[in-house]
N, C-alpha and C positions, 0 to 999 in steps of 0.2 A: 206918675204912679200913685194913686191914691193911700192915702197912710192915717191907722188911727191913732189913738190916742196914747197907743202903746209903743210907736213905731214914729214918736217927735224928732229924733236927732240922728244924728250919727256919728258924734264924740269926734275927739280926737283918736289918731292913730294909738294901739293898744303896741306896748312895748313889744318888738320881736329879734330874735337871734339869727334871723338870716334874712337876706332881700328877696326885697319878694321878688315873684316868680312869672314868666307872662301865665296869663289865664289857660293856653293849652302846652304848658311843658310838662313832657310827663318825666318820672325820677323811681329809681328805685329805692324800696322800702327797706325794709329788715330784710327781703332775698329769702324768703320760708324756698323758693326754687324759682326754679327759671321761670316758670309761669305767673307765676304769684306774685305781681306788684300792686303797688301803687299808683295811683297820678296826681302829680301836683295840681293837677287844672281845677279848679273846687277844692280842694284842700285850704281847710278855714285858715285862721290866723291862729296859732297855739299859744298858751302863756305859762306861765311856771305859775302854782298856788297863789293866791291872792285870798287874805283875809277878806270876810264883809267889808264894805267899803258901810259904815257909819249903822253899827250892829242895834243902836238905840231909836234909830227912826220906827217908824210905824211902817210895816214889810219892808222892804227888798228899798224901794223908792223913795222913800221920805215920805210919801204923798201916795195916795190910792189912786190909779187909775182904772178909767172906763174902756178897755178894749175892747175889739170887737170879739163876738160870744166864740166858744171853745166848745168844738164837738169833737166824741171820742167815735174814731172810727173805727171801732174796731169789729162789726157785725159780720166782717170778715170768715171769725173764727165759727160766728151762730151758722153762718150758711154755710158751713163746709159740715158742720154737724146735723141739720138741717138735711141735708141735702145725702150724707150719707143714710140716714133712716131714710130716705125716701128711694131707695132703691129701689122697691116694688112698685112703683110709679108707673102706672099705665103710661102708651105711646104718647095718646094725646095729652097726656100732662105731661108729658117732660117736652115735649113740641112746645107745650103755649110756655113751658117754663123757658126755654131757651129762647123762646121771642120776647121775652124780659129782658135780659140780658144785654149791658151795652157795653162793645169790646174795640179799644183802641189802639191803634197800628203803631207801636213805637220803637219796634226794632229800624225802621230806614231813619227818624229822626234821631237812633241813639248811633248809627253809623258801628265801624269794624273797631272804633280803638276804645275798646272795653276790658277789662280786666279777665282772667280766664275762668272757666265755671270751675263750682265746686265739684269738690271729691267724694269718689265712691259712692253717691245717689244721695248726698247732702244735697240740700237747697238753699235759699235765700229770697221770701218773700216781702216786698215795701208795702206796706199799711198804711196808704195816704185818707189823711182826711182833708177836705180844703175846706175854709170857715164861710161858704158861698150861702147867701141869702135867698137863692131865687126859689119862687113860690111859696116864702114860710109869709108875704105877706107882713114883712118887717117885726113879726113874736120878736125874730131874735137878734135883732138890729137892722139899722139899713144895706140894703141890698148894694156896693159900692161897684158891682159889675165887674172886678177882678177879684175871684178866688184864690184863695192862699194856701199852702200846707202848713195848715199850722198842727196839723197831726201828723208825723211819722215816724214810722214802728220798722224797725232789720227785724221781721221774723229767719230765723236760722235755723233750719233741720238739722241735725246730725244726720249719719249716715246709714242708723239704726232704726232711724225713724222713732224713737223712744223718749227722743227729750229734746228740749228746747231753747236758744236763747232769741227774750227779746229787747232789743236795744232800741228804746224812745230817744230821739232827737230832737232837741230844745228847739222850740220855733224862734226864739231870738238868736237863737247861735250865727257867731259873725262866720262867714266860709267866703271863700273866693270861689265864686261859681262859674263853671266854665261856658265858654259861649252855646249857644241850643239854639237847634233849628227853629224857626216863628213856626207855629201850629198855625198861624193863618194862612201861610203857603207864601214860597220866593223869599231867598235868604236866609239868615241867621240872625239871632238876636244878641249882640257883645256881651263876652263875660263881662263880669264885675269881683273886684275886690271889696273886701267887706262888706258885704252885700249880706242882710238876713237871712238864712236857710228858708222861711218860710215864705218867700218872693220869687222863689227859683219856679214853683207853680204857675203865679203867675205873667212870669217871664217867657216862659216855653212852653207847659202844660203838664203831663204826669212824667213825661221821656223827660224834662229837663231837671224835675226833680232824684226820679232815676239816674241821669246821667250825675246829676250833683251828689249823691250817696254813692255812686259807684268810685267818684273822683276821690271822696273822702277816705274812701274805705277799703279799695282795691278788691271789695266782694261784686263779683256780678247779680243783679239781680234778673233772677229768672220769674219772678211773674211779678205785676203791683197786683192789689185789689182796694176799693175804696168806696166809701158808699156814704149820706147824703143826708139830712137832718131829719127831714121828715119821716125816712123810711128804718133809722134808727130806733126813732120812738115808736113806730107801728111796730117793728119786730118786739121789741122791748115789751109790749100789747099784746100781741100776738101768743108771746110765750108766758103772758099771765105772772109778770113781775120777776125781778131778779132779787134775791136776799142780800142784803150787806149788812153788818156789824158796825155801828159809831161807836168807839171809846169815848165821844168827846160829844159836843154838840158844835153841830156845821152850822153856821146861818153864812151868807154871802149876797147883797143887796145886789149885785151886779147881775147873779143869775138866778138867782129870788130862790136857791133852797136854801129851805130852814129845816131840821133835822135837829132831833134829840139824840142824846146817847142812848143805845141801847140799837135793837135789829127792827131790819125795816125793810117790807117786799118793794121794791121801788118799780111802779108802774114807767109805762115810756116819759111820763113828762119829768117825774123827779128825776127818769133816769140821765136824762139828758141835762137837768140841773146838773146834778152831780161832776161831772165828766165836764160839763163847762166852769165848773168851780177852780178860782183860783184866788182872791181875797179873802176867803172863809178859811184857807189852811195855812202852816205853813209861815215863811217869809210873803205870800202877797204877790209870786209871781209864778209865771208857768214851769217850773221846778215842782212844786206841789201840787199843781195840778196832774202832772203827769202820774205820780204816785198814786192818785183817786183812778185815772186811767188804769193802772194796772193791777190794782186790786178789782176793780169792776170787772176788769178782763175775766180775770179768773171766777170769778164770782158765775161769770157768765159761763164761762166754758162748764163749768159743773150743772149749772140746772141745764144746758144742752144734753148734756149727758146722761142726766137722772129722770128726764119727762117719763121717755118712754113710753115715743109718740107713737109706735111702728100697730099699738091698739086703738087708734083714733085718726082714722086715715082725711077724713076732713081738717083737724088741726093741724095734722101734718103737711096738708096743701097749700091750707093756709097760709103756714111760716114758710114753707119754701117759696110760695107766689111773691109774699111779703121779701122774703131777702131777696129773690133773683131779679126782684123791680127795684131795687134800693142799690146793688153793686155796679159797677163798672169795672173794669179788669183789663189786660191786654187783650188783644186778639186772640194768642194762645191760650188763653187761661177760657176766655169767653164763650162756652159752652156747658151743659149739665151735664153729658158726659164728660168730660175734663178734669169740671169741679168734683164729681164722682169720683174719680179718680184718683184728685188730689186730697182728696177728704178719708181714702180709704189708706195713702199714705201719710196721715196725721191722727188718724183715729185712736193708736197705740199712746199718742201723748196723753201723759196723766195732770191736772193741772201742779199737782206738786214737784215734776218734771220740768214745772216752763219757769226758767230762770229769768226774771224782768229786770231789768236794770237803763238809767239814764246814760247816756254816753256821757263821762268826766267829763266835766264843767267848772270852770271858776269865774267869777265876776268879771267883766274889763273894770279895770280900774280907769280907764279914760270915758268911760261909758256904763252906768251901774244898768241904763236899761239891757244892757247887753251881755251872754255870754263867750266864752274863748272854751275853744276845747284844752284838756290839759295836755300836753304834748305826748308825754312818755305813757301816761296811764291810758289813752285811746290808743295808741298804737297797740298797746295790750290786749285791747277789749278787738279790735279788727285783724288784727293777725290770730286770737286763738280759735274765733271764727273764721277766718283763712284757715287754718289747722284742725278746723272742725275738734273743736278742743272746750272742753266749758271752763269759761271766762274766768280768770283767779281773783280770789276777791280781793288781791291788794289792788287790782285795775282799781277801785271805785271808792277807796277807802277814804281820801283827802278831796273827793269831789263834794262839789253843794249842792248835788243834784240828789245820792242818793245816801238821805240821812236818814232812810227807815222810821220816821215820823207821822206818815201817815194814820190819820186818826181814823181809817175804814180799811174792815179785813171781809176778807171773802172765811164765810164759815165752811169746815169743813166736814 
């Protein structure tokens, strides 16, 4: 399994309170009811708080490393808005739009032992991004021919359809991932303990990473969507820049932006700087990054919202030509009526509605490149989403993930 520079060791074992588990035993959780578990097959390794492991070094590491580049995939949310304004959409445009569109089968590779769906017309969408090279022509590292999720997002409806949580997943986080079917075809591919979250991609493919979020979390996920570096920065182009606010001045040599304090339309390329920035904030690793993720998010959902394309029906073809050639999604999802559909059920979200938060994290202290979920505080954060409930903010209070530090705000 090819590994960069981020991804050197694998430490020693991270102290734990119970033995482990085989890779497909499932166990119940907190019992919210009959339906509603957990499974231990993928369920990380947990730790109790751990201080920084050597708070004086230079980030997180002692030492800066060169991983490979960090795309935020989140144009998920642009083509669902996108795509709602384009409802007046002649025949033959929504035809050639839906032969955009590429939809992957992963209900037979995620099989029957899934966790039960949500309640009362809640949902639960995975936001993958994989950090895959192909066709950028090595801009953004080399192409190493296994893609990763080093992007993923729990979007969480409620059942109001009014508000939101989204839970970003450390792509270092240790998880015991359960075994998944080979996407090549014939057999399975062995779970693994301690295994990175962002390897489960390229273990099995989007079902494996699905089934390793659903292991974690006991939420079923009812659709992924994901989409692709190139087609990030053309949307990004397309829609004539996103504004974001620096308190601070960004510079990051790893993914070349440099940014002053003060506000800044970020075309596609700075926007993808951005969003792959992780030595410019922060401690120095992808904890900080994720926060530029999630303020961009929002950032973005807003100028989706304020164009006010439905008077300029060529830009409007535009961006939606642009996203529906950029996503990938299930089978189910993988349609323009669908996403329609699913866009006219999100439309009521306000961005000040969408609550973003990292899953608790603390350092391993056998392993500083590595995170551990925190036991009791995640359980928190995936049972009141089980409970379709917004997440209390003691979940996230003693984690290192979400220190509110981020030096980029989405203006309101």
């Amino acid at each position: 399994m090819p590994q960069d520079s981020g991804d050197r060791t694998q430490g020693g074992q991270p102290p734990h309170p119970e033995q482990p588990r085989s890779a497909d035993q499932p166990y119940a959780a907190d019992q919210p009811d009959a339906t509603q578990q957990l499974y231990a097959a993928g369920q990380p390794y947990h730790a109790t708080e751990q201080p920084h492991p050597g708070a004086t070094r230079t980030g997180r590491h002692g030492k800066r490393r060169r991983g490979r580049g960090r795309s935020m995939k989140i144009a998920a949310w642009s083509l669902l808005g996108f795509l709602l304004l384009g409802g007046g959409l002649g025949a033959l445009w929504m035809t050639h739009l839906n032969s955009n569109l590429k939809g992957v089968d992963v209900d037979a590779a995620l099989g029957d032992d899934r966790p039960g769906g949500a309640r009362g017309g809640a949902m639960n969408i995975l936001l993958l991004g994989s950090d895959s090279r192909a066709g950028t022509h090595g801009q953004y590292g080399k192409d190493t021919g296994g893609a990763r999720a080093d992007t993923a997002m729990v979007l969480h409806v409620d059942k109001s359809h009014k508000r939101a949580d989204l839970v970003s997943i450390p792509r270092d986080t240790e998880v015991d991932r359960p075994a998944c079917a080979d996407p090549k075809g014939g057999g399975s591919v062995p779970g693994e303990q301690k295994a990175m979250f962002n390897a489960s991609y390229q273990a099995g493919g989007p079902a494996c990473t699905m089934k390793t979020v659903e292991r974690m979390s006991g939420l079923r996920m009812d659709h992924y969507l994901q989409v692709d570096f190139k087609g990030f920065k053309k949307l990004v182009d397309e829609l004539g820049g996103v504004d974001i606010t620096t308190d601070k001045a960004i510079k990051d040599e790893d993914s070349h932006l440099s940014l002053e304090a003060g506000k800044h339309k970020l075309k596609g390329e700075q926007a993808l700087q951005l969003v792959r920035t992780r030595h410019g904030v922060g401690d120095g690793s992808d904890l900080g990054r994720i926060q530029l993720q999630q303020e961009f998010l929002k950032s973005l959902i807003r100028q989706v919202d304020d164009i006010g394309l439905l008077g300029d029906p060529g830009k409007l073809y535009g961006l939606a030509d642009t996203a529906t050639s950029s996503v990938t999604a299930d089978d189910d999802l993988a349609s323009t009526g669908k996403l329609l559909s699913l866009a006219k059920d999100l439309k009521g979200i306000d961005p000040e509605h969408l609550d973003a938060r990292t899953l608790p994290v603390t350092y391993d202290p056998q392993n500083p490149e590595r995170v551990l979920p925190l036991e009791k505080q995640s359980q928190q954060v995936w049972q009141a989403l089980r409970k379709d409930r917004p997440v209390p903010s003691s979940a996230t209070a003693n984690s290192v993930g979400d220190q509110n530090n981020s030096p980029v705000s989405s203006p309101h």
